[in-house]
C-alpha angles and dihedrals in degrees: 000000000000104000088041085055083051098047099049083046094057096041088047088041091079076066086079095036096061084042085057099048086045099058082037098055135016111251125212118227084236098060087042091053085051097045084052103044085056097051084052090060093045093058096052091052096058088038083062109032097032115031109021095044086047095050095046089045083054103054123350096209137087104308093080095061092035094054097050088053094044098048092039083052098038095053091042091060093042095047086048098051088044086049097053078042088065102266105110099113100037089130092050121135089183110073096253097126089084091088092057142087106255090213091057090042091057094035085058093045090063092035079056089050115030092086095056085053112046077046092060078048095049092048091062091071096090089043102260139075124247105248095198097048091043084050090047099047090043099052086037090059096059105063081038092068101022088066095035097044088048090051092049099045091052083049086055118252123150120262089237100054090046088053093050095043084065093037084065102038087064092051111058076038088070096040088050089060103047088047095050088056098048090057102049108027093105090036113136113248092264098060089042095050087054100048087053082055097042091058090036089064096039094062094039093058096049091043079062101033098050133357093043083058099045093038084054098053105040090046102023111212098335083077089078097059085046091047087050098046086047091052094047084052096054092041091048090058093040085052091048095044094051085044086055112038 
């Protein structure tokens, strides 16, 4: 359970780097729709090479179905609860946050983050992380704060209590991965194989729900070639990662 809480620790922890680079140097909405945009490709990449391979690998029966239905229904009723909550603009760079409940912004930003890490968990079954989701969480985390730390800090937050929302953000990431793996570390193939999907569909559908959007309108159409290149970076890991191991 230990090394699992470290890993997703390490993989959330780019969550206070972008925070970092964000108070250092004024961001424009156009590199943060870029950023985005490759954080984006570099999620799908891992959704599709990682989890959903996995899961399928794993049982080729229903779960697998079932758990991305489940994990893309389950997060939309959760975003749009946090939403009406307050959290809608949580990603913001724009400052639009001040409109919303600080509570709701920092309860989205772990529902945001909480599948990627039970999945880096989850990925320490068979002994060994998975390089390319641990890369893919890691470089996904940075435009996700960035943007959201710039927007919070124009709708006035303090610096400090921006830093300690992500502080603690990181930390319940890392607990959400060692629990996940001392859960499920002794769970037959099919659970396994729907929990990869469930996670699977809840990223998907934030990815969709939230940072394209935001990618898109931040970048306009540029963000596509940027998705695309992210998405050949993080395939490119996951492919070196499988030919050597």
């Amino acid at each position: 359970m230990l090394k699992a809480t470290l890993v997703g620790t390490l993989a959330a922890s780019s969550l206070l780097i972008g925070a970092g680079i964000a108070f250092a140097v004024p961001v424009g909405r156009r590199t943060l729709g870029l950023i985005m945009a490759f954080g984006v490709g570099v999620l799908i990449s891992a959704v599709a090479y990682d989890l959903v391979a996995e899961a399928f690998s794993l049982s080729q029966t229903v779960w697998l179905p079932l758990g991305l239905l489940a994990g893309s229904v389950v997060f939309f009723v959760g975003d749009r609860f946090i939403d009406r909550a307050g959290g809608e603009h949580r990603k913001s760079p724009t400052g639009e946050q001040a409109s919303g409940s600080p509570k709701a912004i920092v309860l989205g930003a772990v529902l945001d983050g909480i599948p990627e890490s039970i999945v880096l968990g989850l990925s320490l079954i068979d002994g060994d992380v998975s390089l390319a989701v641990l890369v893919a969480v890691f470089l996904s985390n940075l435009p996700e704060s960035m943007a959201a730390t710039s927007g919070l800090v124009k709708a006035g937050y303090r610096r400090s209590r921006v830093a300690w929302m992500w502080v603690l953000i990181v930390v319940v990431s890392g607990l959400a991965s060692g629990f996940g793996f001392l859960l499920l570390d002794t769970a037959p193939p099919e659970l396994l194989a729907f929990v990869d999907a469930f996670a699977a569909g809840a990223i998907l559908t934030m990815l969709a729900d939230t940072m394209m959007p935001e990618a898109y309108e931040d970048a306009g159409p540029l963000s596509g070639i940027v998705t695309t290149f992210g998405f050949l970076v993080a395939f490119t890991i996951a492919t070196l990662e499988h030919t050597v191991g």
